[in-house]
N, C-alpha and C positions, 0 to 999 in steps of 0.2 A: 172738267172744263178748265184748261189751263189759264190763268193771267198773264202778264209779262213778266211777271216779280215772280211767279214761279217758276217762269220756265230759266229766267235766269239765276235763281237761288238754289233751284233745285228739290222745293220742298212741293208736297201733296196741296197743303192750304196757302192762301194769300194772305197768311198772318203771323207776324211778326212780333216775340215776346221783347217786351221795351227791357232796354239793359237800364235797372235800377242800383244802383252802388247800396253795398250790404247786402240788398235782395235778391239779385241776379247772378249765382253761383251754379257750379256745376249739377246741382238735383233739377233746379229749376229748369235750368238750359234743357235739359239730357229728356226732362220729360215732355218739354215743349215740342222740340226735335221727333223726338219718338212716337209723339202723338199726328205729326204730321205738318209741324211750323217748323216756325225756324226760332230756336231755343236760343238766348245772347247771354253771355258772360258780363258784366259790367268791369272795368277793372276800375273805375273810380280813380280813388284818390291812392290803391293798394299799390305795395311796390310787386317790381315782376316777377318775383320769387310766389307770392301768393297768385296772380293770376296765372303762372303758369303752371299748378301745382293742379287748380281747376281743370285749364285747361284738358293735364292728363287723366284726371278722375273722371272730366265728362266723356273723355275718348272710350274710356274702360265699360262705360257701361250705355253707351251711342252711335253706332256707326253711319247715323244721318249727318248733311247741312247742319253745319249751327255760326255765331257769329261771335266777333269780343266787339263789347263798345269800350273804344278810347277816349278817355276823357283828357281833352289835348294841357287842360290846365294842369296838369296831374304833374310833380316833380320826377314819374318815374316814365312819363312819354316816351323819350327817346327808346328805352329799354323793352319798353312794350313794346312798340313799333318793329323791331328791330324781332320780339319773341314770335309774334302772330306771323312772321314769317319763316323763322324755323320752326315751330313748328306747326304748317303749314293749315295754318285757319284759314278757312273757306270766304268766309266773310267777316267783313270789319266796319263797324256804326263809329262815327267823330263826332262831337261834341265839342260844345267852350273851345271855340278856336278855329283856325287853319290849319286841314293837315297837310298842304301845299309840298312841305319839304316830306314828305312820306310816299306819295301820291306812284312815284315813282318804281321805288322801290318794292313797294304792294302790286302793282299793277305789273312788275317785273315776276312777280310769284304766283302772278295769276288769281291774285286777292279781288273779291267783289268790293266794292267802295261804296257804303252810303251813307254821306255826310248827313245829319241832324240839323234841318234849318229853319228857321223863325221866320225869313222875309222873302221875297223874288229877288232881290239884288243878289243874294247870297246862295240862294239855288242854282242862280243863271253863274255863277262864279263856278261852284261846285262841276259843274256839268262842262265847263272851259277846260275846266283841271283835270279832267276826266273820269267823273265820277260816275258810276253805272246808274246810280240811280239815286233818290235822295226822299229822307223822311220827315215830311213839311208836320211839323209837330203846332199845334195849336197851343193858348193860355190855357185851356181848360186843362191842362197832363198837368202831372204832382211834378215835383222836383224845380229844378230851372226852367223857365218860362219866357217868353219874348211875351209879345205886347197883342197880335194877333191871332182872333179866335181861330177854332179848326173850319168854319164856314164861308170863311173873309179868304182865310190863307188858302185852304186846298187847291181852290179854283184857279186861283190866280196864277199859284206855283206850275198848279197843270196844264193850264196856257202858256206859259214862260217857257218851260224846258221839252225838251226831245224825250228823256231819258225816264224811265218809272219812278209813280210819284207814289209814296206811303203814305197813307193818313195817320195820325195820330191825335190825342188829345180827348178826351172824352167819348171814343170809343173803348165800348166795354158787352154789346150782347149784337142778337142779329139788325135789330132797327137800329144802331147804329153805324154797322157796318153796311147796310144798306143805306145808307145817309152817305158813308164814304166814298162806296160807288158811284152814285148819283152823282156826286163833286167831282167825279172824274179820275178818282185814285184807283190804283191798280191793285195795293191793295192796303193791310189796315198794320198799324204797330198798337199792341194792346199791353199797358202798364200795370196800373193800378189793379183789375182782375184777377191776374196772373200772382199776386201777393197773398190771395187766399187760396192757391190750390196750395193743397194736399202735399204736392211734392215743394212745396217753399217753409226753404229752413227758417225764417223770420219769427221772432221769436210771438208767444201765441197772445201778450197782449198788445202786438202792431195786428192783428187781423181782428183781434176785438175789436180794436178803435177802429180800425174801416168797416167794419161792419154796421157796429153803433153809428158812424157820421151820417149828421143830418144834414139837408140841404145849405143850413147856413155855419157848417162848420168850418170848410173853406178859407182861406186864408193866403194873402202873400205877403212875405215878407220880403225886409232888404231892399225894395227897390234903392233906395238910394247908395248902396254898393254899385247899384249895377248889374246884377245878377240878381232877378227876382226870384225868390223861390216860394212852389205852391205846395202848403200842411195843413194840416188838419189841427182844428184850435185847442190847445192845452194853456198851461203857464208857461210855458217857456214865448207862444207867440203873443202873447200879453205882455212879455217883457220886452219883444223885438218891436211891440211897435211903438214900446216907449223910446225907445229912441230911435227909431228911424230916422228922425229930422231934430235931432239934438244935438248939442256939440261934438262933435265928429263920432258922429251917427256909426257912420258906416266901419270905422275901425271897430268900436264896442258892439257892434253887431258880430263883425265877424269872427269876434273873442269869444263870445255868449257861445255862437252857432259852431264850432269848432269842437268836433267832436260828439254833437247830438246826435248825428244822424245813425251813430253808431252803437249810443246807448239805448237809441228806441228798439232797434231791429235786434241786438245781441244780447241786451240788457230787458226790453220792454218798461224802460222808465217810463210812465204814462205826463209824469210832471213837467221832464226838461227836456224830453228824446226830441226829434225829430224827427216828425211821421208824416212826412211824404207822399199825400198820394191826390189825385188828380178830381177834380168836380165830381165825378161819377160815383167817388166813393157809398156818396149817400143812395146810392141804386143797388150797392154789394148787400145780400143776405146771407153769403151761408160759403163755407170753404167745401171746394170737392176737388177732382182729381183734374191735371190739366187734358187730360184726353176731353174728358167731357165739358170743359169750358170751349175748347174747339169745336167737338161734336156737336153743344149748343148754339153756337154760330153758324155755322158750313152744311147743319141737316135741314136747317129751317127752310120753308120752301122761299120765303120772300126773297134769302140771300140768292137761293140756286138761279133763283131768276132777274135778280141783280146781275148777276154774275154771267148768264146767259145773252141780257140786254150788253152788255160793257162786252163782250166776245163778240157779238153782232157789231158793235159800234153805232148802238141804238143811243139817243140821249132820253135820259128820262127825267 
């Protein structure tokens, strides 16, 4: 039973693995894909030399749909932009920013486009520009965060726009994805999960700690940058939130935070890493294979018949 987001992505399922920087690399992608999503490269903060090395590793062992999210803040943007069109990636998630000056040239390559957005102002932009479709991501999702939950935003984003709307943010099993349908998304982007399959190279004490987290382990930091980001609490977020609002807060944050994200996931420093992952973590029990975190979602009968109502054009 098709959705719109599959039949325009191309993949079996209406589920979309969230591009996590550090975490979302070629095994991840490849098994996500193969199991019947649609698997995303992150390219982060990496230069395009490393994302496009991915890129070929996931080609070698995937010949499904898969996606790169660009993270527009990134110093190696333009270069990325410019790679996911030679070589010729299917679909492309934007992040932190406008890909305005990109829009074109992807759209000239025949690139699916779906910008990452927090509000309606910014979805109903995205869909002007000509985005195919766009993934209204909730506070509840780990990493960067806007301000609105996944229950406030979904709705509203899928009233705003023409164009297929992705839920994100604290989906993680089938009553959640069932919650998304409900809201009126077409279909779901799953982050935080997708860290303890099997096929995710993150090193083995980042899926402890998601595993371990309790409901109030949760955490965001930085607001006062501007860029709020949701982890999971160690010493390191104990130290962000001493100064969040101290004299210039926001610079000695961004000094502290520079470079964690990369000892937690490569390193598993449990003290200073930065471990990233979104509310739901405290619901993770157990790493298994990503076939069957799909298979757990899309066998379920409640989804089948989510999925059957939202093809009808039933509201439930």
């Amino acid at each position: 039973m098709k959705q719109r987001i599959d039949k325009l992505l191309g993949i079996q399922y209406p589920i979309i693995q969230g591009g996590m920087a550090w975490v979302s690399d070629a095994s991840l992608a490849a098994a996500v894909s193969n199991a019947g999503g649609l698997g995303v490269i992150a390219a982060g903060n990496a230069p395009a030399s490393w994302v496009k090395e991915q890129i070929i590793a996931l080609k070698e062992i995937c010949d499904k749909p898969f996606g790169v999210n660009v993270m527009l803040l990134s110093p190696f943007a333009d270069e990325i932009a410019q790679l996911v069109v030679e070589l010729e990636v299917p679909v492309v998630f934007t992040g932190a920013g406008n890909p305005r000056k990109y829009i074109d040239s992807w759209k000239e390559a025949g690139i699916k486009i779906l910008p990452v957005v927090a509000n309606k102002a910014l979805a109903q932009m995205m869909q002007k520009m000509g985005a195919d479709g766009v993934v209204a991501e909730g506070s509840e999702a780990g990493g960067h965060i806007g301000e609105l939950g996944t229950l406030v935003l979904v709705p509203m984003i899928v009233d705003a726009v023409d164009i297929p709307v992705v839920a994100a943010g604290g989906i993680c099993d089938a009553r959640t994805t069932v919650a998304a349908f409900a809201l009126g998304a077409d279909g779901v982007q799953v982050g935080t999960r997708f860290i303890l399959a099997e096929e995710c190279t993150a090193h083995d004490n980042y899926k402890s700690r998601v595993i371990r987290a309790k409901d109030v382990d949760s955490r965001v930091t930085g607001r006062v940058t501007g860029h709020p980001v949701r982890l999971l609490r160690n010493n390191l977020t104990r130290e962000l939130a001493k100064l969040e609002y101290s004299e210039n807060g926001a610079e000695k944050i961004e000094e502290i935070g520079a470079g964690s994200l990369r000892i937690a996931v490569v390193e598993g420093d449990l003290k200073e890493g930065s471990f990233m992952a979104g509310q739901c973590a405290c619901r993770m029990d157990k790493v298994e294979p990503a076939k069957d975190i799909i298979s757990n979602i899309f066998d379920h009968d409640m989804v089948k018949q989510a999925l059957k109502l939202a093809q009808d054009g039933t509201k439930t």
